[in-house]
C-alpha positions as CSV (number, residue, x, y, z in Angstrom):
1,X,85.7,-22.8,56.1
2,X,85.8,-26.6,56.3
3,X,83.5,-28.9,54.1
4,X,80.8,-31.1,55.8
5,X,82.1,-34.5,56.5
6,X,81.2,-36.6,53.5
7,X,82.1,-39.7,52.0
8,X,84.4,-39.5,48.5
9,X,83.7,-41.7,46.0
10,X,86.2,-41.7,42.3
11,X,85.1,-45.0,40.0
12,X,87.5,-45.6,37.5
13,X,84.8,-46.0,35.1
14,X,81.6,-45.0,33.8
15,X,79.9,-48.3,34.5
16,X,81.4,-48.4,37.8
17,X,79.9,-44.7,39.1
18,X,76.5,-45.4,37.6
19,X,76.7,-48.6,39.8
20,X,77.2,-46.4,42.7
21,X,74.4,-44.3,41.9
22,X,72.0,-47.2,41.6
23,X,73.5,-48.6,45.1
24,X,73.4,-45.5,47.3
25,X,70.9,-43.7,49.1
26,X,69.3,-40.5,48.1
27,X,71.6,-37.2,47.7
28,X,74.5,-38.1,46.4
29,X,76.5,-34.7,44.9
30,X,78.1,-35.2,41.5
31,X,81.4,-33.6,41.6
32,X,83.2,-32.3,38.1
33,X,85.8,-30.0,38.4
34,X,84.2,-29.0,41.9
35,X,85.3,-25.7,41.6
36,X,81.4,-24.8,42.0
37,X,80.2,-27.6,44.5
38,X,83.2,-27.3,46.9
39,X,82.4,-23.4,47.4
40,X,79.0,-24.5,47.8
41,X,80.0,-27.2,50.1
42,X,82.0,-25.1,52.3
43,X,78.9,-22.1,52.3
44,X,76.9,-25.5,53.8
45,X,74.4,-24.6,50.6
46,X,74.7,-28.6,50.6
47,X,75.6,-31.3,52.4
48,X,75.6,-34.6,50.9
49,X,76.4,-37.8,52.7
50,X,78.4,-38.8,49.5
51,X,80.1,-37.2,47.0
52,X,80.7,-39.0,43.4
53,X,83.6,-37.8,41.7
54,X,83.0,-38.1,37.5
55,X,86.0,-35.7,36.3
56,X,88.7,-38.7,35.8
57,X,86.5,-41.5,34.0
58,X,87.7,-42.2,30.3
59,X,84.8,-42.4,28.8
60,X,83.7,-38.4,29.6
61,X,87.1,-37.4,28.0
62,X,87.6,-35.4,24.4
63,X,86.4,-34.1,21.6
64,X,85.6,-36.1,19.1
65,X,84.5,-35.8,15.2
66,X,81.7,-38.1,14.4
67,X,81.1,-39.6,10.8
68,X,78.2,-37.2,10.1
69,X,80.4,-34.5,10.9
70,X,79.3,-33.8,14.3
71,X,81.4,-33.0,17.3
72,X,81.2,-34.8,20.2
73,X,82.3,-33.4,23.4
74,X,82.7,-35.5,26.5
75,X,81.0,-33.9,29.4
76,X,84.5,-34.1,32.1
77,X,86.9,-32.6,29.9
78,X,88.1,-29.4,31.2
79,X,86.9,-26.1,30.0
80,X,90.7,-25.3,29.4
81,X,91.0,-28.1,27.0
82,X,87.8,-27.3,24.9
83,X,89.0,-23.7,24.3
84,X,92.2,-25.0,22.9
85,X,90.9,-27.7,20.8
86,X,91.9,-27.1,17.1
87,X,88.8,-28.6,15.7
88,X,86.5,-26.3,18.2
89,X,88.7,-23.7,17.4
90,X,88.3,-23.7,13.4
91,X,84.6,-24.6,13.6
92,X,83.0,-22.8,16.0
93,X,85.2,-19.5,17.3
94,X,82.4,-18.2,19.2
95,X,81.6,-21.1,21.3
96,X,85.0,-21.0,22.2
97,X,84.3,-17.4,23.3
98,X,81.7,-18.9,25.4
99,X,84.2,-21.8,27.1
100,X,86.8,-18.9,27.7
101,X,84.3,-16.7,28.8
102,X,83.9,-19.2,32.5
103,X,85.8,-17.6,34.9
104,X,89.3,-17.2,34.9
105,X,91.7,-19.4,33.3
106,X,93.0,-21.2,36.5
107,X,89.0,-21.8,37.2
108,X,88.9,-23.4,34.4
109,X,92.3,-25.5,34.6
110,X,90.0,-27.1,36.8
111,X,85.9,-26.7,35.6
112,X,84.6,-29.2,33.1
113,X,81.9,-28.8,30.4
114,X,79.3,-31.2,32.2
115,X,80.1,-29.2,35.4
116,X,79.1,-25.9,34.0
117,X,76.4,-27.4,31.9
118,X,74.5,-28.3,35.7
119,X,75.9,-25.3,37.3
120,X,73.3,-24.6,40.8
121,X,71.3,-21.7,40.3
122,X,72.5,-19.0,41.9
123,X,70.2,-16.1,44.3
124,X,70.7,-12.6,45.7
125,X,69.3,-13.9,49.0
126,X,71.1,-17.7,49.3
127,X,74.1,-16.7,48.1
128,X,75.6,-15.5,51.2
129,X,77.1,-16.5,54.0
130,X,75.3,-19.0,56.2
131,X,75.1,-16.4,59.0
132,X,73.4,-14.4,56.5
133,X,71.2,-16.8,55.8
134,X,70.3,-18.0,59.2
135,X,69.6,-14.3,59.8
136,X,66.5,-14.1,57.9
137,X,65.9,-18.2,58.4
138,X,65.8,-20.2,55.3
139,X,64.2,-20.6,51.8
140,X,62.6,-22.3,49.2
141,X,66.1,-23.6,48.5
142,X,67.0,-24.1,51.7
143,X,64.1,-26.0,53.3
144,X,61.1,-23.5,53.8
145,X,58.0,-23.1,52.2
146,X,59.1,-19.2,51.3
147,X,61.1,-17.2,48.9
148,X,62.7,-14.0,49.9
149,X,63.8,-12.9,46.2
150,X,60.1,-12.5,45.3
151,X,57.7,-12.4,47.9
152,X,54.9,-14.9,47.1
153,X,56.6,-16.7,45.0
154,X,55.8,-20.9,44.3
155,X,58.7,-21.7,43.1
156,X,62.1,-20.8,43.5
157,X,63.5,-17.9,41.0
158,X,67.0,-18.7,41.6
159,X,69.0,-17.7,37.8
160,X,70.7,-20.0,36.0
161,X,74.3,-18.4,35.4
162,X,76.1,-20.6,33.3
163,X,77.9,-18.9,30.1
164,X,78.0,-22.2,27.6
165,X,74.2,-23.4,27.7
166,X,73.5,-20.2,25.4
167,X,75.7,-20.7,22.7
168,X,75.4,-24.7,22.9
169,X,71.5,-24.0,22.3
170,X,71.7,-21.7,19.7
171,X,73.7,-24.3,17.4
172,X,71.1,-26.9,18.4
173,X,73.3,-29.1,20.8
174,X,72.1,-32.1,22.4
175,X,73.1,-33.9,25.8
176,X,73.3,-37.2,26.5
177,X,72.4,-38.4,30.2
178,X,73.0,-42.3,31.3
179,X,72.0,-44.4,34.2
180,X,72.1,-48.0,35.2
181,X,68.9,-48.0,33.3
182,X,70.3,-47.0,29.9
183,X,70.9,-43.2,28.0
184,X,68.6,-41.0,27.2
185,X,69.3,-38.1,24.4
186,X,67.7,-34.8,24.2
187,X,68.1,-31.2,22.5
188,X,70.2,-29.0,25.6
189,X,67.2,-26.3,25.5
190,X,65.3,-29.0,26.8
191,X,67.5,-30.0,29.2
192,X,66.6,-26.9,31.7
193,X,63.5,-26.2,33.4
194,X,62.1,-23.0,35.1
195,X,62.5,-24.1,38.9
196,X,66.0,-22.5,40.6
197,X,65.5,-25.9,43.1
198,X,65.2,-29.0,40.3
199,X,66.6,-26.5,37.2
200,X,67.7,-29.3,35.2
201,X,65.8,-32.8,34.0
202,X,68.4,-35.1,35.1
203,X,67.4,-37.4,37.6
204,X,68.8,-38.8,40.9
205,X,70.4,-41.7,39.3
206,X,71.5,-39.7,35.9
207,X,75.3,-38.5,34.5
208,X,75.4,-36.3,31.7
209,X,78.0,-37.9,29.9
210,X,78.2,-36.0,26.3
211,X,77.4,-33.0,24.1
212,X,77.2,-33.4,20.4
213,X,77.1,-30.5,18.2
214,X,75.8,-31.6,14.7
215,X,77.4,-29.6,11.9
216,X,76.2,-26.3,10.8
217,X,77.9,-23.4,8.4
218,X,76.1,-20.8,10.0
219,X,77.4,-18.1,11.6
220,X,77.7,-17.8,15.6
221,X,77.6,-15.0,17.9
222,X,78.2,-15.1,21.5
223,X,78.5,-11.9,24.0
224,X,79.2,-11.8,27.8
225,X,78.4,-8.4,30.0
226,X,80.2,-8.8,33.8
227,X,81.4,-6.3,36.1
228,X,84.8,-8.0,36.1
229,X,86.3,-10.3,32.8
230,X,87.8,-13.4,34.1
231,X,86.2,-13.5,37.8
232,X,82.5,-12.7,37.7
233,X,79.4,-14.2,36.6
234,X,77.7,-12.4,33.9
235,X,75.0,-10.2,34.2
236,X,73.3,-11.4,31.0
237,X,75.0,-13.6,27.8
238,X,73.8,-13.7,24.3
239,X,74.4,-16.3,21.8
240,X,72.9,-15.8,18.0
241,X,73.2,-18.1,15.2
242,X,71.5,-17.4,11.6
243,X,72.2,-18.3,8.0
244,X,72.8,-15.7,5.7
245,X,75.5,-13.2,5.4
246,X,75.3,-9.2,5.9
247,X,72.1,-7.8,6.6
248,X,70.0,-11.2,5.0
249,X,68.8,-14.6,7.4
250,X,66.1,-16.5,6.9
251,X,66.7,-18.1,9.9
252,X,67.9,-17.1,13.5
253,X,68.4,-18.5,16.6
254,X,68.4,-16.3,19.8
255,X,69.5,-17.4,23.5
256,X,69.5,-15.4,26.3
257,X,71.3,-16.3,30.3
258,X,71.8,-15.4,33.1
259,X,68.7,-12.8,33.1
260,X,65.7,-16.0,34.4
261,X,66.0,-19.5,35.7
262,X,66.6,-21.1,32.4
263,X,68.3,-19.9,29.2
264,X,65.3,-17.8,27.4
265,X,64.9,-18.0,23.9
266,X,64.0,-15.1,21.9
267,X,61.7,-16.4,18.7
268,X,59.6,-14.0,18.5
269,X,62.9,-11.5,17.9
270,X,64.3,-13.7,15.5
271,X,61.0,-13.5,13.1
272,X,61.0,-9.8,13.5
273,X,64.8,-9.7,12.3
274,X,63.8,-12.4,9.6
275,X,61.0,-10.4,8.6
276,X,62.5,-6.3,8.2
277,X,66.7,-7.8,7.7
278,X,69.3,-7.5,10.6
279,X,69.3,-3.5,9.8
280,X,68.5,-0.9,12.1
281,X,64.8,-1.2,11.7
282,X,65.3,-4.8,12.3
283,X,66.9,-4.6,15.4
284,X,64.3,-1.9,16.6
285,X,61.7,-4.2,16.0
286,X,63.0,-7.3,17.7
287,X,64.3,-4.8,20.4
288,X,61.3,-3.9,21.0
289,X,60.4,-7.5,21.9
290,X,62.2,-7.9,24.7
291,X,59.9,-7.0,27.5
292,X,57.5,-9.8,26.8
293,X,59.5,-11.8,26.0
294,X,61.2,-11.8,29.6
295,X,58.4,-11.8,31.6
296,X,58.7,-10.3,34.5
297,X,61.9,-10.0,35.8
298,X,62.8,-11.8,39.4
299,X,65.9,-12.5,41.8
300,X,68.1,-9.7,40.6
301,X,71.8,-8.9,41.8
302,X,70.3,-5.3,39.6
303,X,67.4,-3.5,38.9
304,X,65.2,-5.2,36.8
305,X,64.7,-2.1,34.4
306,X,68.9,-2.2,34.3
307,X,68.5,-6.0,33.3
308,X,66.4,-5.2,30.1
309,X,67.9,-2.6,28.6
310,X,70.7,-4.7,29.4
311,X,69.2,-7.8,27.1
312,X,68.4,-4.7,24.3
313,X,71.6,-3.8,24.3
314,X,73.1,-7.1,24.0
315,X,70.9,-8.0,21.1
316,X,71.6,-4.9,19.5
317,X,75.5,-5.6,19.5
318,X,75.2,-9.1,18.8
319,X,73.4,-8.3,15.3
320,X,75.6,-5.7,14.9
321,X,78.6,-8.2,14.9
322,X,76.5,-10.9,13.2
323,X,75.8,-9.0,10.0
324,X,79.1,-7.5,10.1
325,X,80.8,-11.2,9.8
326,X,82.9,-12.1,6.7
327,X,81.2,-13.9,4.0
């Protein structure tokens, strides 16, 4: 399928694209690796006027170490670069896991990190074809006051299906997001809000032009469950970070995605686990959490009883690996 005619845009700088963005009219498509907004393009799930390429501008490059120790990752540089950084790669293994985790490797030859960080929701119902679509008529995402995941529904319940947010949140990670007015800096589990339309904060005339990772010792789990390794998106990720070693944390850090329209996290688990150890009564108790803690499950590509014994399970095997970590 073709894409809409649209008008392409590549600033050789940072300055220079923000510019544009200040300049041009509503809807305007941010473009990374475009390996997600291309498909989307060519499914007419949008159809911008002007599309503003970011993955070439030097100043969204690399991985850099900071003076405190932190890592900072520049939001265009490929996901295939981040999982073969050395200094990603001795630090934080897991998150790694999570970069490799994206698709398959010649997906992410081309993704980038701010790319998958504002992946579009994705919905049972919109999802399809257009002639799918059009069959039914359209949607809260599509331009009709109606959602035909969950009848009723205000807002759209479209899931957020990225694989990095999780582990990002779980080590505390922050964003960084600039316009022509100046940067803004925020914590990444802030970053996402429970609408599958406007499921991130950044505004019309925004970038997300860095990550930063401050320095931790603890340890990091981070599990994927997909019908296919290497070509699906998940059915449900898991990040975990806690202190500690063996059965002992007095602190933990529990993300969940790909199950609700924002990365969930799972506090209430992580005092039950800080409370009774990362044992099997532990992991009972914070199992037994999960229910509430997901709310009511919506917009499924499976049955919502599937999807939390699905999150149960992933807990379980992610404290299982957690406690079973070196020292």
């Amino acid at each position: 399928m073709l894409l809409p005619e649209h008008d392409f845009i590549k600033p050789r700088s940072l300055a220079e694209g923000l510019a544009v963005l200040r300049d041009a009219p509503p809807g305007v498509r941010l473009l990374g690796g475009g390996t997600d907004v291309v498909f989307n393009m060519r499914c007419r799930l949008m159809t911008p006027d002007t599309v503003l390429s970011l993955r070439d501008i030097p100043e969204l490059q690399g991985v850099d170490v900071l003076p405190d120790g932190s890592l900072r990752l520049g939001a265009a540089t490929r996901l295939t670069d981040l999982v073969a950084d050395p200094v990603l790669r001795e630090r934080y293994p897991a998150l790694v896991k999570a970069f490799r985790a994206v698709a398959s490797r010649h997906v992410r030859n081309m993704a980038t990190l701010g790319g998958n960080l504002c992946l579009d929701t994705r919905c049972w119902f919109t999802n399809q074809t257009k002639e799918w679509r059009d069959a039914k008529g359209p949607c809260l995402k599509t331009g009709k006051d109606v959602c035909h995941a969950i009848q009723g529904s205000p807002i759209c319940v479209a899931l957020n299906n990225a694989d990095s947010p999780p582990a990002l949140i779980a080590v505390d990670a922050t964003v960084t997001l600039a316009s022509h007015r100046g940067e803004r800096t925020l914590p990444l589990r802030d970053f996402y809000r429970e609408d599958g339309i406007r499921h991130t904060v950044l505004e019309p005339d925004e970038v997300l032009t860095e990550v930063t990772i401050p320095p931790t010792r603890d340890r990091l789990v981070f599990l994927k469950e997909t019908a296919r390794q290497g070509m699906d998106f998940s059915y449900g990720t898991i990040a975990i970070r806690a202190d500690g070693n063996g059965a002992r944390a007095t602190r933990l850090h529990i993300v969940l995605g790909s199950l609700t329209t924002a990365p969930r996290d799972l506090s209430t688990a992580g005092e039950r686990l800080v409370a009774l150890g990362l044992g099997d009564d532990g992991i009972d108790a914070a199992c037994a959490t999960i229910r509430d803690a997901l709310g009511p499950l919506t917009n499924l590509y499976s049955p919502a009883a599937y999807k939390r014994e699905l999150a149960r399970t992933l807990l379980r095997k992610a404290i299982v690996e957690l406690r079973e970590m070196p020292a």
